[in-house]
N, C-alpha and C positions, 0 to 999 in steps of 0.2 A: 576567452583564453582559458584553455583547462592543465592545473597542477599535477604532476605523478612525483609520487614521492617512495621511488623505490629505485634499489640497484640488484634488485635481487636477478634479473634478469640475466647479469650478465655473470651472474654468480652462475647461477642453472645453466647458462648454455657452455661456460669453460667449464664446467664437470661435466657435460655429456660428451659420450665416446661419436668419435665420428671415423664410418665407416667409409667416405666417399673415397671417391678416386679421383679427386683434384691433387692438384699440383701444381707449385710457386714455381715458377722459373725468375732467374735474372736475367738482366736486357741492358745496355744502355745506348748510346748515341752520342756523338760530338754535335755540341750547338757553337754555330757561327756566330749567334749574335752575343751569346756568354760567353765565350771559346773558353769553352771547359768541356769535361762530356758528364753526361747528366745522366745517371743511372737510378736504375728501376727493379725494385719488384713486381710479379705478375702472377694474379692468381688466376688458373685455367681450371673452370669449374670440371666435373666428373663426364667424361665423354667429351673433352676438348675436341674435336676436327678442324684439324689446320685448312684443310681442304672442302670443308662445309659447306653447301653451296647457300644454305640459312645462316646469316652471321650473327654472330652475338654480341649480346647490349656490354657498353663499357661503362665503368663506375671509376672515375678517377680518385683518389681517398689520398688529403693533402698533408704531410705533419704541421708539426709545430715549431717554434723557433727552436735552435739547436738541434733538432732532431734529422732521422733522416729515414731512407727509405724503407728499413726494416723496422719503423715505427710502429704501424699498426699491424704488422705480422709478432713479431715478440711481442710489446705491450701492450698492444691492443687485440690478439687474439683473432683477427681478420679472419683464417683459415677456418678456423673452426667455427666464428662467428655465418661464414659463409654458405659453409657445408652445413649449416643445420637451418639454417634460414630458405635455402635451396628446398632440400629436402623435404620440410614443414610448407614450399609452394608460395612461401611470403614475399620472396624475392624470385627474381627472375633469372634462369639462365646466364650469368654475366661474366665477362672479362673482366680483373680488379686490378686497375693500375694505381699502382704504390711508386712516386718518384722520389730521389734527392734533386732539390728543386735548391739546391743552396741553405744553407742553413738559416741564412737571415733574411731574403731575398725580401720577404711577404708577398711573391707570386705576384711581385706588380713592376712597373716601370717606376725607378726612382733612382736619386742620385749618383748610385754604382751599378747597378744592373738594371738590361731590360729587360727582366723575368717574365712580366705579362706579355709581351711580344713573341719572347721564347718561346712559351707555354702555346700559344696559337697558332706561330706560323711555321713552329718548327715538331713542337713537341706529339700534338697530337696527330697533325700528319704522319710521322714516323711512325707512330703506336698503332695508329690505321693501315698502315703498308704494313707493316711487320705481322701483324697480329689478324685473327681474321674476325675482324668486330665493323660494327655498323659505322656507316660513314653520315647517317643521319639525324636531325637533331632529336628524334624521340629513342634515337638509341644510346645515346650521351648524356652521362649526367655526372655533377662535382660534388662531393661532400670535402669536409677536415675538418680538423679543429686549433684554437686557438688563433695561431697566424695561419693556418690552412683554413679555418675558418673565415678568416679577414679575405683570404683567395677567392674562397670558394665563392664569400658574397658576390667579390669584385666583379672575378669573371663572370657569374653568371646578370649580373648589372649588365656590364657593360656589351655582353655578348649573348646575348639571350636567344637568337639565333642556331647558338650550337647547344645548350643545353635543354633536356625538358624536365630536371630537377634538381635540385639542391640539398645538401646538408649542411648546414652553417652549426657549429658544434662548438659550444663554448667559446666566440667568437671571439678576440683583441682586435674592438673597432670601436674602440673610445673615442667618446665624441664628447669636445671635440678636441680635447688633448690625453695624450695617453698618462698617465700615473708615472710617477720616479722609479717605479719599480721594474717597468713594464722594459722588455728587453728592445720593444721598437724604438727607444730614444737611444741609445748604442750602435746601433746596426747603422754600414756606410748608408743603405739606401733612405735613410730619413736623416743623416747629418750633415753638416758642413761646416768647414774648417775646424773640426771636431765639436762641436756644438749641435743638441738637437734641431732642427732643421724644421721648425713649425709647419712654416707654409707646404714644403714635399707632404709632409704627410696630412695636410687636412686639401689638398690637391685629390689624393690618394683615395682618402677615405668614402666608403659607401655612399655619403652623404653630397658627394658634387659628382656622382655617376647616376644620381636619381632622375635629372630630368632626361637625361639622355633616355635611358631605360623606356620611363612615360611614355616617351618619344614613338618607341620603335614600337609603343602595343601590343609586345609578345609577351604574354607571363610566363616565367620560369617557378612552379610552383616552391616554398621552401619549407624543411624541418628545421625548427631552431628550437636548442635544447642549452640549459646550462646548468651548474650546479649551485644554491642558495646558497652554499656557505660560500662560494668563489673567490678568493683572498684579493685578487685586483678588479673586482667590483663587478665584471662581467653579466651578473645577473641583468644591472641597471641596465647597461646598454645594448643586452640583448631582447628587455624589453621595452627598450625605446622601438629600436630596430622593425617588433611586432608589430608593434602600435602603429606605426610609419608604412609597413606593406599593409597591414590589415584595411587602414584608409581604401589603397588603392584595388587589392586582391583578396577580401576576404576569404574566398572559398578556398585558396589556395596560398595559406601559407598557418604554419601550428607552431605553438609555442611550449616546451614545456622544462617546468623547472623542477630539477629530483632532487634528495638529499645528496649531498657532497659539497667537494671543493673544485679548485682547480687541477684535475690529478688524472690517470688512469683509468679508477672506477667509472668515475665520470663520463670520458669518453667514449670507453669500450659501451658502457651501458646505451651512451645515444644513438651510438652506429648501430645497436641492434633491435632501435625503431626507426631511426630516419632512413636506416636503409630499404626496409619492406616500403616505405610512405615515398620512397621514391621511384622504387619501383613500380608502386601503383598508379601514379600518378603518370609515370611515360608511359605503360603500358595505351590509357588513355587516349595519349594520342596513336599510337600502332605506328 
């Protein structure tokens, strides 16, 4: 396991000017199984062709509780995180789907919603017809942070099939109860009869999707990054987390912890390593 103890990165790359000719569009979609409709940011790198006959790799990028789809466009800097990482060859030509996936949802099936169901059987099909991006698994990959981070594991655990990398980013996947503070004991899909709801969410968590995973023999390679000063303790169980894939996938899965907290700095700064490190890694497979 190797340390970086810097956020200077993401200082450097929001003060560089970006000249590209990318472009965020909005998008959204009615889901049946939410009946809600679920809207999206989209970033269409420089030289988008709707009509392409080479399609391009998709990066789904998850928020955080409360948050939503203009997350990592406003505070995370996405656009220009994109356009220089592009540019610099770190990253790959990519489609960047930015959802509202529900505020609380945690991108999983539980109590009030079946957001992980959503999320697969509705959501990226849509993003696949709409959009002219890969329908393959080395062209598909999840990052987020926080409770997009808790997603990002999930999905790619339970469905390793459809992704060939991960970014797990300051992760809320407290094992194996989460902190009083933590906004997952609030939210319907971990309560009941207004009471935190234990059993939903240690069903949920990372940690009883593992033997499945084993199971299916696919490694989904991961970046997992957090920050040491992290207020709801996130470091701990992001390095439990390491420790637990490293067993199984050493060559593919890093770990690293920079100065901060639980904040912005923080996340913008990991998006602009685990993204190249996920792109290297599907490349990989072609």
């Amino acid at each position: 396991m190797r340390f970086l103890l810097s956020v200077s990165g993401a200082i450097v790359l929001s003060m560089s000017l970006s000249f590209a000719e990318s472009e965020v569009v909005e998008s959204s979609f009615n889901s049946d199984i939410l009946n809600r409709d679920i809207t999206m940011q989209v970033y269409l790198p420089d030289g988008y062709d709707k009509n392409k006959e080479d399609q391009y790799s998709v990066v789904y990028m998850l928020h955080g509780a409360g948050g939503s789809d203009t997350d990592w466009l406003v505070k995370g800097g996405m656009k220009v995180t994109a356009d220089q990482l592009m540019a610099r060859g770190q990253l790959r030509d990519s489609v960047i789907v930015m959802p509202t996936f529900g505020p609380a949802t945690w991108y999983t099936n539980g109590n009030a919603d079946q957001a992980e169901t959503a999320f697969v059987e509705e959501f990226i099909p849509f993003v696949e017809k709409q959009f002219n991006v890969r329908n393959d698994r080395a062209g598909r990959s999840v990052g987020g942070l926080s409770m997009g981070g808790y997603g990002a594991l999930n999905l790619s655990l339970s469905y390793p099939q459809l992704f060939c990398a991960a970014g797990v980013l300051s992760p809320a996947i407290y094992d194996p109860l989460p902190p009083e503070t933590s906004a997952s004991r609030k939210t319907p899909q971990f309560t009941k009869d207004g009471d935190f709801d234990a059993k939903s969410w240690t069903d949920s968590l990372y940690t009883a999707r593992l033997d499945g995973y084993y199971k299916k023999d696919i490694i989904v390679p991961m970046w997992i990054e957090s920050g040491d000063n992290d207020a709801l303790g996130i470091v701990l169980a992001a390095a439990q987390l390491y420790w637990t894939l490293h067993d199984y996938q050493p060559n593919d899965v890093e770990y690293r912890v920079i100065d901060g907290d639980h904040d912005w700095m923080v996340f913008r700064d990991s998006a602009i390593r685990a993204l190249p490190y996920m792109s290297q890694k599907c490349e990989s497979l072609k």
